[in-house]
N, C-alpha and C positions, 0 to 999 in steps of 0.2 A: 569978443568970443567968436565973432563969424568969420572974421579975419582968422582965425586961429583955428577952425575950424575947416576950413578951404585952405591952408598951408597943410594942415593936416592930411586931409583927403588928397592933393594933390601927388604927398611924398608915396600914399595907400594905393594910389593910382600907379604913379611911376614904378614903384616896387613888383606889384602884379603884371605890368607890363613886360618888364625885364625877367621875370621868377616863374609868371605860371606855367612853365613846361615841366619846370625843374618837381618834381615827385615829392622834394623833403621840404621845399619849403611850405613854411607855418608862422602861425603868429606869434611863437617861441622868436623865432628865428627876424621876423619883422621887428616885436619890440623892445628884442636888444638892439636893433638897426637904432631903432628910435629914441636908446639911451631910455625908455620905461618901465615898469616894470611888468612883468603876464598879467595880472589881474586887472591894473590899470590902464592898461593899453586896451584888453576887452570889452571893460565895461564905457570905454569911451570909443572904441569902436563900435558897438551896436547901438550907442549915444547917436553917435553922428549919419550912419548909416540903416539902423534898423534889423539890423540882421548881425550873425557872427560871422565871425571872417573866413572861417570855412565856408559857410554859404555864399559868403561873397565869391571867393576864390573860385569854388564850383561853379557858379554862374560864370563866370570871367571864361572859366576853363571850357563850358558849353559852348559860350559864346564863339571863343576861338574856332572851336569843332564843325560847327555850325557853318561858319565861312567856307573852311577845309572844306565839309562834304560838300559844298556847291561848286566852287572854284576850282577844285581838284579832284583824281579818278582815286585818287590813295583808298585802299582798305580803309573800313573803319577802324580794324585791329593798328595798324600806323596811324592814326589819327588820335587814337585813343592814348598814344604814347607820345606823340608829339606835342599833346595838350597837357600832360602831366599826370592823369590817370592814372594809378598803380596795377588793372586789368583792362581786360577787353568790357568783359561783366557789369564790371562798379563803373564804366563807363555809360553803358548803354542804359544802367538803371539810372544812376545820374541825368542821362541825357532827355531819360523819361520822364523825370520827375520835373526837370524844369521846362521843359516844351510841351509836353505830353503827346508825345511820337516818338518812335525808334530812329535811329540813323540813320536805317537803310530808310524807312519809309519819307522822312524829312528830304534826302537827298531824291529820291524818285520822284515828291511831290513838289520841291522846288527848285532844284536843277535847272538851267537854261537848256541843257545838252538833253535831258529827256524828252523835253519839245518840240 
């Protein structure tokens, strides 16, 4: 089962990797990748992980952003778009909800360049 469990998560990894910019991808759209079907692919996704895979995805999707605002001068409005976001808005509340800070403040507080 751990074996099959870690194939699993690997393919939920790769896929996220390649996909989270993309706006429409979803766990529709993943567990037909996965030859499963929605319900069963849910309930064994926050099996394996803990969470549903929109929260995963969001996390994944901050994560990326988070890089972005250090590494790069880009807007957060382009940032918010490059990550897969469907607004500026559902970005910034997204971005609150998992860090608990704004974009602009994360980037001024940890920035190399603000230094």
């Amino acid at each position: 089962d751990d074996a099959a469990n870690l194939g699993f998560s690997k393919k939920i990894y790769d896929f996220v990797a390649n996909n989270y910019s993309n706006k429409k991808t979803s766990s529709k759209e993943l567990s037909e990748e996965l030859f499963m079907s929605h319900g069963h692919f849910c309930r064994r996704f926050k099996n394996v992980f803990g969470m549903t895979f929109q929260n995963f995805l969001t996390n994944c999707r901050v994560e990326k952003a988070s890089i972005l605002l250090l590494e790069t001068d880009l807007p957060v409005a382009q940032i918010s778009k490059i990550c897969g976001f469907t607004s500026c808005s559902y970005f910034c509340k997204c971005f609150k909800k998992v860090l608990d800070t704004s974009p602009l403040f994360y980037r001024q507080k940890f920035s190399k360049k603000s230094k």
